[in-house]
C-alpha positions in Angstrom: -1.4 -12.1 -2.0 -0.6 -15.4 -2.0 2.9 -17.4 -2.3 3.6 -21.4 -3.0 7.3 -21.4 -1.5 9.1 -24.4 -2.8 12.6 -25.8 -1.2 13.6 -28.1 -4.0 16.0 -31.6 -3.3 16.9 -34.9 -4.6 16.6 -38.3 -3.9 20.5 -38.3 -3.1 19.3 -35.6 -0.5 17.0 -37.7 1.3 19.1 -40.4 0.9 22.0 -38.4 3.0 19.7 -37.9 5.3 18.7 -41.7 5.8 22.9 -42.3 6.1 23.4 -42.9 2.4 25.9 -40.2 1.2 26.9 -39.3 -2.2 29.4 -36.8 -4.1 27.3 -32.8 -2.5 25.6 -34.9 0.0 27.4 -36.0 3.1 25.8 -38.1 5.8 23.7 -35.8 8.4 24.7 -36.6 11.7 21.2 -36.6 14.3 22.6 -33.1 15.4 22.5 -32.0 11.6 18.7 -33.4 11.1 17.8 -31.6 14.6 18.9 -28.4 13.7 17.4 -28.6 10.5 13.8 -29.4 12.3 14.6 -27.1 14.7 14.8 -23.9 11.9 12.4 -24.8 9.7 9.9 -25.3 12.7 11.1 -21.8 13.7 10.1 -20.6 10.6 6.6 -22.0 10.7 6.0 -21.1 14.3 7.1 -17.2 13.2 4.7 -17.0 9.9 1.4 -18.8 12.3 2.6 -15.8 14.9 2.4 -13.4 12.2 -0.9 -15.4 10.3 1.0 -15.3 6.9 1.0 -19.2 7.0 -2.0 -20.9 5.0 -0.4 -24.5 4.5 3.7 -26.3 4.7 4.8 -30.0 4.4 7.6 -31.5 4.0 7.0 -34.5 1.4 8.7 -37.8 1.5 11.4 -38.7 -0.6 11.2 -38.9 -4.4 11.6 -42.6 -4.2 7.9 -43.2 -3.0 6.6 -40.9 -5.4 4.7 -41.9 -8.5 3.9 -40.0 -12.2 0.5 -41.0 -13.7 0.2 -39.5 -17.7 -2.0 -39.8 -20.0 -0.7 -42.6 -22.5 -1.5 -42.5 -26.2 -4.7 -44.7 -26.0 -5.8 -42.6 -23.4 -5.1 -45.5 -20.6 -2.6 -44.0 -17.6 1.0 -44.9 -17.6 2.5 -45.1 -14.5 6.4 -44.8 -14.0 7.9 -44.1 -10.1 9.1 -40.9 -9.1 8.5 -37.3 -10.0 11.3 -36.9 -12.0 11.2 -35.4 -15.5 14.1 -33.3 -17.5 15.7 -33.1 -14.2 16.4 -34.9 -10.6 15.5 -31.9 -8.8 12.5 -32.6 -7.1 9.8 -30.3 -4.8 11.0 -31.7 -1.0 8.9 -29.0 0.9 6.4 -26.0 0.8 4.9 -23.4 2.3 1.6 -21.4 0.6 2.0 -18.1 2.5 0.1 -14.6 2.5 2.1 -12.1 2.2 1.8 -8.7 1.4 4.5 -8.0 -1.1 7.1 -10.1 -2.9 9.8 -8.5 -1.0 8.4 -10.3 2.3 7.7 -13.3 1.0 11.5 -13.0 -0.4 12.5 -12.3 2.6 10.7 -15.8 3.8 12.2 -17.8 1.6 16.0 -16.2 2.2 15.4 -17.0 5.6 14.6 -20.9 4.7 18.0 -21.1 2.3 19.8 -20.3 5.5 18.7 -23.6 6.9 22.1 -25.3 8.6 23.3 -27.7 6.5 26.2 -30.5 6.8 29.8 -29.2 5.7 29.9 -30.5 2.2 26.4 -30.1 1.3 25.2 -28.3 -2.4 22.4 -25.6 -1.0 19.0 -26.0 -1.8 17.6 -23.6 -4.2 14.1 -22.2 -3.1 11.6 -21.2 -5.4 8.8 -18.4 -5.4 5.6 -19.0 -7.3 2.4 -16.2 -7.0 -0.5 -18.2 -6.4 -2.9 -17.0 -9.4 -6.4 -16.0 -8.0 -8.1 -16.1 -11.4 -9.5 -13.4 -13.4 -10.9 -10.2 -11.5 -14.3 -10.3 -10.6 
């Protein structure tokens, strides 16, 4: 089966990243980004080993994003960022297939242990089942 695994962030995350820290979200030092890089690359190298990976990206920060809606005339509306209720944004993703939700749980335990600066607020990381559509 098929799995869209989602590390979720905020703009204040990428922007700690970039140097710009914030209360949760100290600076990463070059060291902090490498070793970050270095596990998720890890990860990605194990599940092409294994042929469990279909697709992952990291996306670019929140700020370059955009929302297009349907306005009530029909005409799009436009407004920057992905952000609705919440600042918690999708930062990554991986579409993996897996055989059993304990695997691909086992995936995605192994991505929240990413290395992280001292200070930082973990990451939570989602699990969605890819829905194949009704049985033929």
């Amino acid at each position: 089966m098929k799995y869209l695994v989602m590390i979720q962030g905020t703009q204040a995350s990428y922007d700690a990243m970039e140097g710009r820290p914030s209360p949760g979200n100290p600076v990463w030092s070059e060291a902090d980004l490498a070793a970050m890089f270095a596990h998720m690359g890890a990860i990605n190298d194990d599940l092409a080993e294994t042929g469990e990976l279909v697709d992952g990206n990291g996306l670019a920060a929140p700020a370059q994003s955009r929302t297009v809606l349907a306005g009530p005339d029909g005409k799009p509306v436009i407004t920057d960022g992905p952000y609705g209720e919440t600042k918690e944004v999708l930062a990554g993703y991986w579409v993996v297939d897996c055989a059993s939700l304990e695997r691909v749980t086992e995936i995605a335990a192994r991505v929240v242990a990413c290395p992280e600066p001292e200070g930082s607020t973990p990451s939570p990381v989602v699990i969605r089942p890819i829905d194949s559509g009704p049985e033929a």
